[in-house]
PLY file of the C-alpha trace (Angstrom):
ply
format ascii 1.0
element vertex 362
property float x
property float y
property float z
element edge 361
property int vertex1
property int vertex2
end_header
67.00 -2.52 -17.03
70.26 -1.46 -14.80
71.09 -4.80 -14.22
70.44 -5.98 -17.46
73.02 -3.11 -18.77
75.40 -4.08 -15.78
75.59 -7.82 -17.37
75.79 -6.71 -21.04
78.72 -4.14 -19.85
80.43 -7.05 -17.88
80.21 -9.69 -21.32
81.55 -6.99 -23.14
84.56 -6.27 -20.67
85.47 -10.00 -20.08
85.70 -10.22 -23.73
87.96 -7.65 -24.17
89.94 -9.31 -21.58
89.95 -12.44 -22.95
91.07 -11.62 -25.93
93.94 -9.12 -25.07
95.18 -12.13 -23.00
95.24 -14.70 -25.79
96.57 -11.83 -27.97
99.44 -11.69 -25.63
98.59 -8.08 -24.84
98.31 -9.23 -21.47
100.75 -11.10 -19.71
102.68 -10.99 -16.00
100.83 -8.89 -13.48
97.39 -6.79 -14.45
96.21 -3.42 -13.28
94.38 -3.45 -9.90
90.39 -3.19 -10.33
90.53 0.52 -10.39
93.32 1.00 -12.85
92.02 -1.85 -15.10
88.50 0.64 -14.96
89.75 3.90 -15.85
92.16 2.14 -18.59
89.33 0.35 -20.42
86.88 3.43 -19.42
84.39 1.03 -17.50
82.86 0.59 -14.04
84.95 -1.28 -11.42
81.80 -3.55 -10.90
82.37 -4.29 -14.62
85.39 -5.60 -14.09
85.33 -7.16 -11.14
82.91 -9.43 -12.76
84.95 -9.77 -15.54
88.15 -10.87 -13.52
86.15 -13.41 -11.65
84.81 -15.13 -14.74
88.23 -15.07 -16.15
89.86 -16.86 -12.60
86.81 -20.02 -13.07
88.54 -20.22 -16.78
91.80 -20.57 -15.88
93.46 -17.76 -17.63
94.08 -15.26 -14.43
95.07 -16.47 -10.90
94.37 -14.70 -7.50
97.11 -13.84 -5.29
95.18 -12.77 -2.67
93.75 -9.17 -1.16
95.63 -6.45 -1.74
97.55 -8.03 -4.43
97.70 -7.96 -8.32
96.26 -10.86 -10.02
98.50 -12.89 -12.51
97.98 -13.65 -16.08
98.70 -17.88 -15.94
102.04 -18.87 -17.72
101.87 -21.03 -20.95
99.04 -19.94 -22.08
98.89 -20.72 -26.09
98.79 -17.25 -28.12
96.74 -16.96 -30.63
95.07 -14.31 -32.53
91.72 -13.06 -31.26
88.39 -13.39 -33.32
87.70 -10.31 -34.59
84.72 -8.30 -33.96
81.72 -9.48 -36.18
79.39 -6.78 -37.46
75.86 -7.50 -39.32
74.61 -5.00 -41.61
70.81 -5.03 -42.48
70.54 -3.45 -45.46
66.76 -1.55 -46.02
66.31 -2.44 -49.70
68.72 -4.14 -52.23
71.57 -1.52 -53.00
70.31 -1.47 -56.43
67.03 0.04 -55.54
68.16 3.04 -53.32
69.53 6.35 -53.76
72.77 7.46 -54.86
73.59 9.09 -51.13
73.02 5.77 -49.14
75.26 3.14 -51.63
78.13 5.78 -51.31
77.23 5.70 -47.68
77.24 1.37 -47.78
80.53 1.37 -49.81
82.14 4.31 -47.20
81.13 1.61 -44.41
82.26 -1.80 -45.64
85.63 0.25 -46.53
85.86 1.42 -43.06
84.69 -1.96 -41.22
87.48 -3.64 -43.43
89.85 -1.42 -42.89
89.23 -1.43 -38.86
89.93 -5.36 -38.93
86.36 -5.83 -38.47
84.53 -8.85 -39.87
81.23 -8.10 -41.38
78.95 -9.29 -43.83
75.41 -7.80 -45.49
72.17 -9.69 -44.39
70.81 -11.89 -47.39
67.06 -10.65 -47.03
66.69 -6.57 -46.29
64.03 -4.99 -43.96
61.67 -4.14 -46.76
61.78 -8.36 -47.17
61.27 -9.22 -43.45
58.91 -5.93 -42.29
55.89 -7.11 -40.40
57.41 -10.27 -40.26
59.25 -11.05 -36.50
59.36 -14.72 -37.55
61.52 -14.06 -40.99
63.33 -11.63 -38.89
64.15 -14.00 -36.08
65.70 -16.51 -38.30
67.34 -14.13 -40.66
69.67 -13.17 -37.12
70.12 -16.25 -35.67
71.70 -17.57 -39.20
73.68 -14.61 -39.20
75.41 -14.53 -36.48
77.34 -11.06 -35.36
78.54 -8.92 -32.17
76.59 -6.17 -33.32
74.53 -4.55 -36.05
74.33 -1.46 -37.98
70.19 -1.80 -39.49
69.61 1.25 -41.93
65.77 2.61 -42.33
64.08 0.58 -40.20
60.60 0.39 -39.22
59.75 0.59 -35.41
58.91 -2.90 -35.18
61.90 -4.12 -35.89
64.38 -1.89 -33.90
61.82 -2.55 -30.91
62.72 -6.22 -31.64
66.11 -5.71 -31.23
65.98 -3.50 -28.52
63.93 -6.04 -26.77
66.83 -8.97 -27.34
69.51 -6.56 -25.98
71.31 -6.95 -28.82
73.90 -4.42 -29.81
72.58 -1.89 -32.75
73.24 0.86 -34.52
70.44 2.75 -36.47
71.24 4.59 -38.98
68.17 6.52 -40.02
64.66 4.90 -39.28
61.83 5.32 -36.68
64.86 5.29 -33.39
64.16 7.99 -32.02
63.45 8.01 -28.26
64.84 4.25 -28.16
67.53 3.33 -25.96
69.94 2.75 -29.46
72.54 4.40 -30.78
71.50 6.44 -33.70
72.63 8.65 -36.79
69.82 10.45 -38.79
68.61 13.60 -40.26
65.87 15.19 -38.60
63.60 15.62 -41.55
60.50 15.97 -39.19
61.12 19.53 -38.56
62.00 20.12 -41.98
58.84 18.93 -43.53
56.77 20.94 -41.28
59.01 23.94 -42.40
58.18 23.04 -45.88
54.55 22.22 -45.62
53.87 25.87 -43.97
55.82 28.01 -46.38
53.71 25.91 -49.25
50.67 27.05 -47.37
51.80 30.27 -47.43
52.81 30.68 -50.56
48.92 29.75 -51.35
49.02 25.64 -52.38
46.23 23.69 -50.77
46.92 20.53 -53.67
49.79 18.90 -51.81
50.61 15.94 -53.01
53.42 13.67 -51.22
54.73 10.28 -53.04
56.23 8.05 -50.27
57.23 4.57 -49.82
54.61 2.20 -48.47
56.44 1.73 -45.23
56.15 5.39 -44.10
52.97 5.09 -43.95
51.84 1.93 -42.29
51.15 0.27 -39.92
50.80 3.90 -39.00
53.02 7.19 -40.22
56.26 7.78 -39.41
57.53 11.61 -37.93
57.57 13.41 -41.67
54.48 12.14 -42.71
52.87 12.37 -38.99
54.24 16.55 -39.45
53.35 16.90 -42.85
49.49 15.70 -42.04
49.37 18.03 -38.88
49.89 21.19 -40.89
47.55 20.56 -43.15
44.72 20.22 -40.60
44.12 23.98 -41.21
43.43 22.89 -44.73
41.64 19.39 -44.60
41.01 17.64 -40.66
40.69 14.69 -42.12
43.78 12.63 -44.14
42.63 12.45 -47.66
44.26 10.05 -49.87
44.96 12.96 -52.06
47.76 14.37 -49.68
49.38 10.98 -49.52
48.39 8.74 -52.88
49.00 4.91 -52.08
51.37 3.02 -54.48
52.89 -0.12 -54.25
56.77 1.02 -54.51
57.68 0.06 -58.21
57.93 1.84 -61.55
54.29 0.63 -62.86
52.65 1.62 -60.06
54.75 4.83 -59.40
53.29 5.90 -62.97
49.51 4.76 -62.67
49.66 6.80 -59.51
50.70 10.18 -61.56
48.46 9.49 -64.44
45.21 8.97 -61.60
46.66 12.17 -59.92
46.89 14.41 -63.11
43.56 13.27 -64.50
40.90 15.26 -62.79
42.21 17.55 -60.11
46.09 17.90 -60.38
48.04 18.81 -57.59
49.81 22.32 -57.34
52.60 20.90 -55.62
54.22 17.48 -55.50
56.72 16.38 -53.15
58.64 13.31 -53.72
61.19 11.49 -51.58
64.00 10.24 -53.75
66.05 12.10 -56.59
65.97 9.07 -58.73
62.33 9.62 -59.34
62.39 13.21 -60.25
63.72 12.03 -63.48
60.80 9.82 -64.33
58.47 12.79 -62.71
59.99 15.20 -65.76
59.68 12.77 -68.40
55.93 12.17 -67.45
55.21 16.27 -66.79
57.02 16.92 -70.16
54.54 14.82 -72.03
51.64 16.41 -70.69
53.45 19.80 -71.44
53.35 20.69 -67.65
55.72 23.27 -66.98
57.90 23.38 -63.53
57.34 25.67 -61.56
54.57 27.37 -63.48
52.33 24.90 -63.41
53.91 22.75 -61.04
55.64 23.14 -58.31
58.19 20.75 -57.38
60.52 19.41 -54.27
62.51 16.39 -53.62
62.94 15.51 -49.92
66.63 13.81 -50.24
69.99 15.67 -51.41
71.76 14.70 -54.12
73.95 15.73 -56.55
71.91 14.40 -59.20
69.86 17.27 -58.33
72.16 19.74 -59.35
71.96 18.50 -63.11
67.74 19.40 -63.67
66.80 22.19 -64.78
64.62 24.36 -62.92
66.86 23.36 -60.34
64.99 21.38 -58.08
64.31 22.77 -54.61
65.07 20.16 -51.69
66.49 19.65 -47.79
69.90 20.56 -47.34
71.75 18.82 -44.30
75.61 18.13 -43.72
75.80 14.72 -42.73
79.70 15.13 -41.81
80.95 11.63 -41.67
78.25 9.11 -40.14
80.92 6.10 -40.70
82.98 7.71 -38.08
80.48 7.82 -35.68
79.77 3.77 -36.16
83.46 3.17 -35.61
83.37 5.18 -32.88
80.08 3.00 -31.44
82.27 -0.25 -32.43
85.41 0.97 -30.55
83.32 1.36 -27.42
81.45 -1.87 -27.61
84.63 -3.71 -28.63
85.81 -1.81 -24.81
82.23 -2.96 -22.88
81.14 0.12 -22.93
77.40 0.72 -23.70
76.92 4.11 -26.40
73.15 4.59 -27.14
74.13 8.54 -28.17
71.37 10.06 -30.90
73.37 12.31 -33.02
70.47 14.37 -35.20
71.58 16.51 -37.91
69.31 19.08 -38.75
67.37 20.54 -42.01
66.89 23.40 -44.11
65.26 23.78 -47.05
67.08 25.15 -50.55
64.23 27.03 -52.59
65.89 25.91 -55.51
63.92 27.01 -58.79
61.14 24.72 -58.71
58.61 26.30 -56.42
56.36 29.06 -57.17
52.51 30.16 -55.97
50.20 28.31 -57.58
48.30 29.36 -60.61
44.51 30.60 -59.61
42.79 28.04 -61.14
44.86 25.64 -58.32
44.42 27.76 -55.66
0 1
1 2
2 3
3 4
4 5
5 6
6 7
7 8
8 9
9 10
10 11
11 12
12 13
13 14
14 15
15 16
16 17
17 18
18 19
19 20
20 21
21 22
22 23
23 24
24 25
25 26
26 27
27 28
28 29
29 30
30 31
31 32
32 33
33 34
34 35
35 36
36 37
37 38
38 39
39 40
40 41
41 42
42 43
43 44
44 45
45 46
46 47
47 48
48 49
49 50
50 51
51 52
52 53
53 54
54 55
55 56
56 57
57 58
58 59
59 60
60 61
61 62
62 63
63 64
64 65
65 66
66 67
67 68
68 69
69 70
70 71
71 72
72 73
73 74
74 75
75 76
76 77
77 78
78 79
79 80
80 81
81 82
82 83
83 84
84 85
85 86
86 87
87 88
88 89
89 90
90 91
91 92
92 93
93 94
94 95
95 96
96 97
97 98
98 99
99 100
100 101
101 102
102 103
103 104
104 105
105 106
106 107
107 108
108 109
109 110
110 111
111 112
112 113
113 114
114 115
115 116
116 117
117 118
118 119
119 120
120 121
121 122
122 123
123 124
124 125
125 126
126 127
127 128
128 129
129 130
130 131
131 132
132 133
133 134
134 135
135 136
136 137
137 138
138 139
139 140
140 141
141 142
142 143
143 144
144 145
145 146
146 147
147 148
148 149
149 150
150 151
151 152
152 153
153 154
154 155
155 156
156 157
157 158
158 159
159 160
160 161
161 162
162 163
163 164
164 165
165 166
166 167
167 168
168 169
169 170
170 171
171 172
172 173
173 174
174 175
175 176
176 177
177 178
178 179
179 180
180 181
181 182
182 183
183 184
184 185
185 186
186 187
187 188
188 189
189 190
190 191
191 192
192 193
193 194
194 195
195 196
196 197
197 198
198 199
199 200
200 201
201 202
202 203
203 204
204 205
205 206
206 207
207 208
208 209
209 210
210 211
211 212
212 213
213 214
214 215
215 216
216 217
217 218
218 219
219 220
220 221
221 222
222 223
223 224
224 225
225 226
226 227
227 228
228 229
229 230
230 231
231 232
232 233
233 234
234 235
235 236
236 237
237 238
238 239
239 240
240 241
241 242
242 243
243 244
244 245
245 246
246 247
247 248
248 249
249 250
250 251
251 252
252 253
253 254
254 255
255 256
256 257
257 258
258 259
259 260
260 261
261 262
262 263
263 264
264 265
265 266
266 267
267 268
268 269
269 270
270 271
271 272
272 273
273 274
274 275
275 276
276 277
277 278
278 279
279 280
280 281
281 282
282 283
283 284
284 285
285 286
286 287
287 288
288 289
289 290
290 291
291 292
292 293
293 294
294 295
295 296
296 297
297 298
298 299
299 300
300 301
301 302
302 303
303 304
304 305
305 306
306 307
307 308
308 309
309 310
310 311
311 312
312 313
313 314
314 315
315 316
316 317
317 318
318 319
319 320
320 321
321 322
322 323
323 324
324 325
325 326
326 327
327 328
328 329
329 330
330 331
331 332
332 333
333 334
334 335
335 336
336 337
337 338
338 339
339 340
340 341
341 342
342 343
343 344
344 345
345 346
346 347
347 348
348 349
349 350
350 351
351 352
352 353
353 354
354 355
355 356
356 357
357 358
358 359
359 360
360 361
């Protein structure tokens, strides 16, 4: 693994090189091996790689031991290719919340504005999940320097992370991979959530997730969520987690099948956009929140502020997660290797929507 992040750090530095030369940033004498390390922030062995790949092209000559190598005369300037970034989208902007299309807009603006070239894959991870074939083609006709994937699956960061190709994840199951990372550590916050609901006396917890979060096997909310609920139930009853196929029909079928017999005291769902449709379908069944419901939505938004109960949900400053991909970028674009997790934690806002379930639910 050393020596494979030795070789990627050396691409990344000739690169730089390469391009500063055409660039005319270059030009004359260059800094010795150590100067030309601490300047660029890279290991000498980086560069001394990166000087003798540039001699066999041509574009720096050797003077000898001791002596500053020379950038060759004549060279034709011209302006460098700029830095190509990928961005795998998880579902079709369209489809997800209000928080992540600001946070898609906020990157393209900054990419552009950073002279980066980028472009958004055609197919999105919920397209290609489970699917290494679909995936493999979908990158190697999209060709990029690097790639910011948002809310993927395992699989496929482990696929990239096996290719050694540059990623950023923002959100999705990296944790504990060797990838630089910006998420929200909801784990902690759900099991947070799930014991004060225990507490409070609800043993009907129902949580409506996406598909994916689920299989092939949980992710770390779900996995936290199940664990405290062992004191309730060992085993993982479809009750706790009700399977749907991720679209409005079946979103509904599921709340109709869950209200029928034994309704839940509590229901947790992930997105804000379907607390709306939640509302409608608890106001026609005259199902009050929180008296005979109680309610919490897993993502902040500011839609949220608008319901009323207000709607109790995890709070979390995300800061400015575009500056830490530019920051990634402007160390890859230097050959430097950044696989720094930045986790922002949870806490949960009470909200008006929660309450101790009614006896008959108890």
């Amino acid at each position: 693994m050393d020596s494979v992040r030795k070789q990627l750090t050396a691409d990344q530095t000739v690169t730089h090189l390469r391009d500063g030369i055409h660039r005319g940033k270059w030009a004359g004498e260059l800094l010795g091996t150590l100067a030309m390390a601490q300047h660029l922030g890279v290991s000498k062995d980086a560069v001394r790689a990166a000087f003798v790949r540039l001699e066999k092209e041509g574009l720096i000559i050797s003077q000898g031991p001791g002596k500053p190598r020379l950038v060759r005369r004549g060279l034709r300037k011209s302006k460098a290719r700029a830095f190509r970034v990928g961005i795998l989208l998880n579902r079709p902007p369209e489809d997800e919340s209000l928080e992540m299309r600001q946070f898609i807009l906020s990157l393209q603006y900054h990419l552009r504005d950073g002279g980066y070239e980028f472009h958004i894959a055609p197919k999105t991870v919920s397209c290609i999940a489970g699917n290494p074939a679909a995936l493999q083609t979908l990158i190697s006709k999209s060709p990029a320097d690097g790639w910011v994937v948002i809310c993927a699956q395992r699989e496929i960061l482990d696929w990239f992370c096996e290719r050694k190709i540059l990623t950023f994840a923002y959100g999705g199951r990296s944790f504990e991979l060797p990838i630089a990372t910006f998420g929200v550590n909801y784990t902690s916050g759900m099991a947070k959530l799930t014991r004060l609901l225990l507490e409070m006396g609800h043993r009907r917890i129902s949580m409506l997730v996406p598909p994916d979060w689920k299989e092939p096997c949980p992710n770390r909310i779900v996995a936290a969520f199940l664990q405290e609920l062992q004191c309730v139930s060992p085993s993982h009853s479809s009750y706790f987690l009700p399977p749907w196929n991720f679209d409005p029909q079946s979103f509904n079928e599921r709340l109709e099948q869950l209200f029928r017999i034994s309704p839940p005291s509590t229901l947790i769902i992930d997105a804000a956009s379907r607390i709306g449709p939640v509302l409608a379908f608890l106001a026609n069944r005259r199902i009050r929140v929180p008296e005979d419901l109680s309610l919490f939505c897993m993502a902040k938004e500011e839609s949220l502020e608008w319901f009323r109960p207000k709607i109790a949900h995890f709070s979390y400053d995300l800061g400015r997660p575009t500056d830490r991909i530019m920051q990634w970028l402007n160390l890859a674009g230097k050959g430097r290797q950044d696989t720094t997790q930045w986790v922002v934690e949870t806490t949960i806002d009470i909200g008006e929507s929660l309450a101790p379930p009614k006896k008959s639910l108890r």
